[in-house]
Structure formats: structure tokens, C-alpha cells
FIKOLZA-1660 file (N, C-alpha, C; in steps of 0.1 Angstrom, whole numbers, plus 5000, padded with zeros to 4 digits):
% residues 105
   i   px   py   pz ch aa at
   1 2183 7209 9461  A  X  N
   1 2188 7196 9463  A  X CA
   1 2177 7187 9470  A  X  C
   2 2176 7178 9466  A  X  N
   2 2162 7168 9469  A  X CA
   2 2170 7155 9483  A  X  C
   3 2163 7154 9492  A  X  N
   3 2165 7150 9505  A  X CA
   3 2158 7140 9508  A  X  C
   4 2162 7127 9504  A  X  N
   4 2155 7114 9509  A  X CA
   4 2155 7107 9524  A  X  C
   5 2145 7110 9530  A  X  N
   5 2143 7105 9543  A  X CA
   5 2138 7090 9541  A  X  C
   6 2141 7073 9542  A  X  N
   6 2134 7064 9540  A  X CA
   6 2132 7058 9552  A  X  C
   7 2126 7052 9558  A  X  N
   7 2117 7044 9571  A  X CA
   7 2111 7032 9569  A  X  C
   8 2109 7022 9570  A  X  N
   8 2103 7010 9570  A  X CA
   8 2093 7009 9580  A  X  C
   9 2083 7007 9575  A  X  N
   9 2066 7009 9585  A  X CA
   9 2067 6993 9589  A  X  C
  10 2051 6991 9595  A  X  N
  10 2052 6979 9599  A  X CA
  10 2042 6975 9588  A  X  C
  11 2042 6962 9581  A  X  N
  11 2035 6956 9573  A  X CA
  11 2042 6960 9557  A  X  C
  12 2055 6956 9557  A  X  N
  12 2063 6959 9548  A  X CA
  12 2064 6969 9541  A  X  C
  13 2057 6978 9548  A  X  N
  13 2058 6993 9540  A  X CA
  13 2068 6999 9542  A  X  C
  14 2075 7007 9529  A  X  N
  14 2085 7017 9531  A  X CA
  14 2080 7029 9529  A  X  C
  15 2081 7039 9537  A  X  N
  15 2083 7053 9534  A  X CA
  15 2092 7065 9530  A  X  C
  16 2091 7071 9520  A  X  N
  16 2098 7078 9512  A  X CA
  16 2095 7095 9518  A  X  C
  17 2100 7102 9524  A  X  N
  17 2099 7111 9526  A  X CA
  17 2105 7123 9514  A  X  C
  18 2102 7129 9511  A  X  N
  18 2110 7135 9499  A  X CA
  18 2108 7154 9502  A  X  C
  19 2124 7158 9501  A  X  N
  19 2122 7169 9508  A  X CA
  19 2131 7178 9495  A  X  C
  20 2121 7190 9490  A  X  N
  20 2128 7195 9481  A  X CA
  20 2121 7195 9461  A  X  C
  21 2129 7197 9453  A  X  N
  21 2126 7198 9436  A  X CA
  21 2129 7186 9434  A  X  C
  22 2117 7179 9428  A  X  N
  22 2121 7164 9421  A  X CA
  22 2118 7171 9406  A  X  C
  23 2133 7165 9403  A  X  N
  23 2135 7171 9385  A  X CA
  23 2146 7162 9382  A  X  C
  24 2151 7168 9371  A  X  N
  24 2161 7164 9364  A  X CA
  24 2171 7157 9371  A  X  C
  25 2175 7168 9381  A  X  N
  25 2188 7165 9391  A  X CA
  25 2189 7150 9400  A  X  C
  26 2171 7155 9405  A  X  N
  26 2173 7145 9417  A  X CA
  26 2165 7132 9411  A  X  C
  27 2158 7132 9401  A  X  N
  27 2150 7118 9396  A  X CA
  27 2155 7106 9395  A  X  C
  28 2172 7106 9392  A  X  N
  28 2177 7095 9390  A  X CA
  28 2180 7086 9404  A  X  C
  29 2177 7093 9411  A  X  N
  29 2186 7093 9425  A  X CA
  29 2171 7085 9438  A  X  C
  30 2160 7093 9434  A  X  N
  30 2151 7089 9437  A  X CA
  30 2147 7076 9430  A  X  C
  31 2151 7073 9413  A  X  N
  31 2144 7056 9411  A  X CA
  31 2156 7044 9413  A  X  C
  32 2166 7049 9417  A  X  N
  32 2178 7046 9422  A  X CA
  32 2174 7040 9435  A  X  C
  33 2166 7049 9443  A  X  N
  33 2165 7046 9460  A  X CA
  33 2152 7031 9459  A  X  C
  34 2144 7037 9450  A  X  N
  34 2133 7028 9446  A  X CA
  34 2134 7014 9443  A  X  C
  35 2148 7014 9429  A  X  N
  35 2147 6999 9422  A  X CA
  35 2156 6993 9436  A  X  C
  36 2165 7001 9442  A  X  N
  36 2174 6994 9452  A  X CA
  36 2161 6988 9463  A  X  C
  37 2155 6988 9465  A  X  N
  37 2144 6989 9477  A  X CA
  37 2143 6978 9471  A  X  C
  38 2133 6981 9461  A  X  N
  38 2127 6964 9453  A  X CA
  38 2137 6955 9451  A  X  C
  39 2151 6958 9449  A  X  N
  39 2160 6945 9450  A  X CA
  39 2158 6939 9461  A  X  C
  40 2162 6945 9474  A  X  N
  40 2159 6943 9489  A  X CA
  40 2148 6934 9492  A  X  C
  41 2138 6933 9484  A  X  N
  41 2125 6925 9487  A  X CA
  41 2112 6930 9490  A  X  C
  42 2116 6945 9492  A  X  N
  42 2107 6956 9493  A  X CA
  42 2095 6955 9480  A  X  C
  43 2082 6959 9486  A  X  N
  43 2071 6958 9475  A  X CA
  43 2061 6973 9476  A  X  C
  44 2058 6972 9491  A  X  N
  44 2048 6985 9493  A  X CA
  44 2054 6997 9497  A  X  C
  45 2055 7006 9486  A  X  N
  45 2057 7024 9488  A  X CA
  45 2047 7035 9492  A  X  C
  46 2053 7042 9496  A  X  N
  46 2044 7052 9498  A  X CA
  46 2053 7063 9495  A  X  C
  47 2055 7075 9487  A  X  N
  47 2061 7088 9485  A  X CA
  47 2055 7099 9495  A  X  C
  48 2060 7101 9505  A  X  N
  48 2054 7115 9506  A  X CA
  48 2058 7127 9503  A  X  C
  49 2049 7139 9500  A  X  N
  49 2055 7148 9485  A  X CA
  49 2052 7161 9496  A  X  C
  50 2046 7158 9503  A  X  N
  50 2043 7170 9513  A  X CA
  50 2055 7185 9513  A  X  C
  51 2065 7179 9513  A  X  N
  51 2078 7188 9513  A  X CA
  51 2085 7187 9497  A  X  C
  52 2074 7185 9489  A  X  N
  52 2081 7191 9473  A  X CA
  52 2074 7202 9472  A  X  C
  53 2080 7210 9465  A  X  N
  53 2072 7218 9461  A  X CA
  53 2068 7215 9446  A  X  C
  54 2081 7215 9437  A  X  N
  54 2078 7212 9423  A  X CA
  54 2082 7202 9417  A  X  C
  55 2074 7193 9408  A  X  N
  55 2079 7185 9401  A  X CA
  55 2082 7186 9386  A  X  C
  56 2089 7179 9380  A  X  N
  56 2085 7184 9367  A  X CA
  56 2085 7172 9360  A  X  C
  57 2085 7166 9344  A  X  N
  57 2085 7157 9337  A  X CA
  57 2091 7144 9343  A  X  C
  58 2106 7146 9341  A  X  N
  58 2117 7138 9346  A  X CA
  58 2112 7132 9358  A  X  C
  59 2108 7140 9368  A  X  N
  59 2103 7134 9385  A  X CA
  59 2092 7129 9384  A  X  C
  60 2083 7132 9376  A  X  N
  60 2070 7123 9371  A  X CA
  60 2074 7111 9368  A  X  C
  61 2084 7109 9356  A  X  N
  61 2088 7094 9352  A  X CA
  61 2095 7087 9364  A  X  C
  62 2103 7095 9373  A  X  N
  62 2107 7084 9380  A  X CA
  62 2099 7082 9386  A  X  C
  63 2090 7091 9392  A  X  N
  63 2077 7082 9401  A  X CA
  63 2070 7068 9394  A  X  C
  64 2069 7073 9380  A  X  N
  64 2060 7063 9366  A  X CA
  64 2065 7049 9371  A  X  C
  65 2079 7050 9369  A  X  N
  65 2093 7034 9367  A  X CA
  65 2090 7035 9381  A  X  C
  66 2093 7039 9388  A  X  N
  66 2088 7035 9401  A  X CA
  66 2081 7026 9406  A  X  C
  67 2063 7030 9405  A  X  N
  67 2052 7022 9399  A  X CA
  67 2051 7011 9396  A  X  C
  68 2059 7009 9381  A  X  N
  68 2056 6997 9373  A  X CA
  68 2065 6991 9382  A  X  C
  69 2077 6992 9389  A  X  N
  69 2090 6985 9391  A  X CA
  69 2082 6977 9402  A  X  C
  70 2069 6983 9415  A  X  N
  70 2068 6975 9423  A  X CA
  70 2057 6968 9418  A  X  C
  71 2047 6975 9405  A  X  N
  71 2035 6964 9402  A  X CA
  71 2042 6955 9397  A  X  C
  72 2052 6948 9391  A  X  N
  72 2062 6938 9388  A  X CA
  72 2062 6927 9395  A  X  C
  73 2065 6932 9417  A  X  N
  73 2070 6923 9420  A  X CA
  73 2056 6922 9425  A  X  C
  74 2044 6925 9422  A  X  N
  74 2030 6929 9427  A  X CA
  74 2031 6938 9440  A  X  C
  75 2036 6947 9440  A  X  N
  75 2033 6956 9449  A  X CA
  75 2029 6971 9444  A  X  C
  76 2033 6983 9450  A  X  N
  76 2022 6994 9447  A  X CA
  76 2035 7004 9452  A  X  C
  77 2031 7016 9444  A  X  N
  77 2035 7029 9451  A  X CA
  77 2021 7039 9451  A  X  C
  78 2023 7046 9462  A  X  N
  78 2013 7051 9459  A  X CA
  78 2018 7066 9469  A  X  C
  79 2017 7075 9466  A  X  N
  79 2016 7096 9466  A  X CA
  79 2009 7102 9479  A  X  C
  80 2016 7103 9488  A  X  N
  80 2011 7109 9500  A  X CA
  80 2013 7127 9502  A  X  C
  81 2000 7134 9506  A  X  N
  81 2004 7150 9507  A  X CA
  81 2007 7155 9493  A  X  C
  82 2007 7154 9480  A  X  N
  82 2012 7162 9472  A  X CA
  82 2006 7178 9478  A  X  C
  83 2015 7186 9471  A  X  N
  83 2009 7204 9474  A  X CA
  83 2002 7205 9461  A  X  C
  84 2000 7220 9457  A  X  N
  84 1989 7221 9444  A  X CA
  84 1997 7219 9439  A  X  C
  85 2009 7223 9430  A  X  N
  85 2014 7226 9417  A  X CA
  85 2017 7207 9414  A  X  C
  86 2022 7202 9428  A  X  N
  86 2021 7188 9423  A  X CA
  86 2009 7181 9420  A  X  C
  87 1998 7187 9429  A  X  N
  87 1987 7181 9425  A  X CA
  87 1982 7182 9406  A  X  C
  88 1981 7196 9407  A  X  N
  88 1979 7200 9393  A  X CA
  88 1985 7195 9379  A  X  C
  89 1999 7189 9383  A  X  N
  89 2005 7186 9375  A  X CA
  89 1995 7166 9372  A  X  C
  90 1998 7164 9383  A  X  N
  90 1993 7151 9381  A  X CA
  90 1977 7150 9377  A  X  C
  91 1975 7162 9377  A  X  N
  91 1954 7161 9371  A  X CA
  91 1958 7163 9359  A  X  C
  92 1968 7174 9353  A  X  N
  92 1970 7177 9339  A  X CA
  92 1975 7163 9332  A  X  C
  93 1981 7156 9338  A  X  N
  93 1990 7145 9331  A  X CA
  93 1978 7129 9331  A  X  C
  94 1968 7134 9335  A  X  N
  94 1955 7122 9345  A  X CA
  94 1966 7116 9349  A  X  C
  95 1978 7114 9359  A  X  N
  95 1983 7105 9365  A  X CA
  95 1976 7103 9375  A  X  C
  96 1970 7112 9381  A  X  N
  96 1961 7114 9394  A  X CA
  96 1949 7101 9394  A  X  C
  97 1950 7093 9384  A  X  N
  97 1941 7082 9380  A  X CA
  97 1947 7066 9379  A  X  C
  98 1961 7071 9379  A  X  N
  98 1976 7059 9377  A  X CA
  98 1974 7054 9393  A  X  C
  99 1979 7067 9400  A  X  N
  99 1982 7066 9416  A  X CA
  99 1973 7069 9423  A  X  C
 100 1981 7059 9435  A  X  N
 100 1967 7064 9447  A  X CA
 100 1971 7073 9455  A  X  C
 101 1963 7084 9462  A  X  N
 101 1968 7096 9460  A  X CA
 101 1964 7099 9475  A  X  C
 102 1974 7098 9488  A  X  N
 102 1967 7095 9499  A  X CA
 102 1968 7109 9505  A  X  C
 103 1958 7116 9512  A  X  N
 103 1957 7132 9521  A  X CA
 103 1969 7129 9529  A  X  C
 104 1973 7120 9533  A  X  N
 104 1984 7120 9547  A  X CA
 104 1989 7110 9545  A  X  C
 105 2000 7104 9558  A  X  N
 105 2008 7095 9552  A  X CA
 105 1999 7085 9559  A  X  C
% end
């Protein structure tokens, strides 16, 4: 079960903590947390992936819609901490070239 911790930084950033499998289950639930944010007025994301272990297709796309949803209002998401298998996934997919891919939060 995937565990969304969210926090508001200072300089309009939100933080996404994400604890757990982003897949099938929990993807909808995550671009759910996302598009609701950007309704809010929200623009600057940050995911941190530190505590996923695996992602798979489905959790890639919602990250994708994610993305586009804040370059839209011109803002950004961008991937903090992934582990290997997420890292790997995102070199195999070159998404690792989409996102900005931060060592820490």
C-alpha cells in the first residue's frame, strides 16, 4: 500500500513523500494527489522516491501526467532519492532525461 506524506516548503514548493509500490494500485491515487495540488494553485513538485522500492509502467505514467499537468500551469516536478531498480527503470525508459532527478530532497 503506497503512503503519501505531502508538506508545503517555503517558495511554493510541495513535497511528496512517497512510501511504498507505485503501480497499478496506488498510481491513480498519486495523480489524483497531484492534479488536486495543481487545482489548489500549486505549481512546484518535488516526489521523493527514497522509500519506493518499485515502480512499474502505470507509476511511471502517473509521474509522466504529473509533469505535463504542472509544465501546463508552468511549473515542474521533478524526482528526489530514487533507489536502483527506480533509477534503472527511468535510464531504460530515458525518462531520466524528461526529469530532474535530485540526490536528496
Amino acid at each position: 500500500m503506497m503512503v503519501f506524506d505531502v508538506e508545503h516548503l517555503e517558495q511554493s514548493v510541495t513535497l511528496m513523500r512517497l512510501q511504498g509500490r507505485l503501480d497499478a494500485a496506488a498510481a491513480p491515487g498519486l495523480l489524483a494527489r497531484l492534479t488536486g495540488a495543481i487545482a489548489e494553485g500549486k505549481t512546484q513538485f518535488v516526489v521523493d522516491l527514497a522509500e519506493v522500492p518499485f515502480i512499474d509502467s502505470t507509476g511511471l505514467g502517473a509521474l509522466v501526467s504529473g509533469l505535463k499537468a504542472a509544465r501546463r500551469v508552468e511549473g515542474d516536478l521533478r524526482l528526489a532519492a530514487p533507489g536502483p531498480q527506480v533509477r534503472k527503470l527511468l535510464r531504460l525508459t530515458t525518462l531520466d532525461r524528461v526529469f530532474t532527478i535530485l540526490e536528496t530532497i
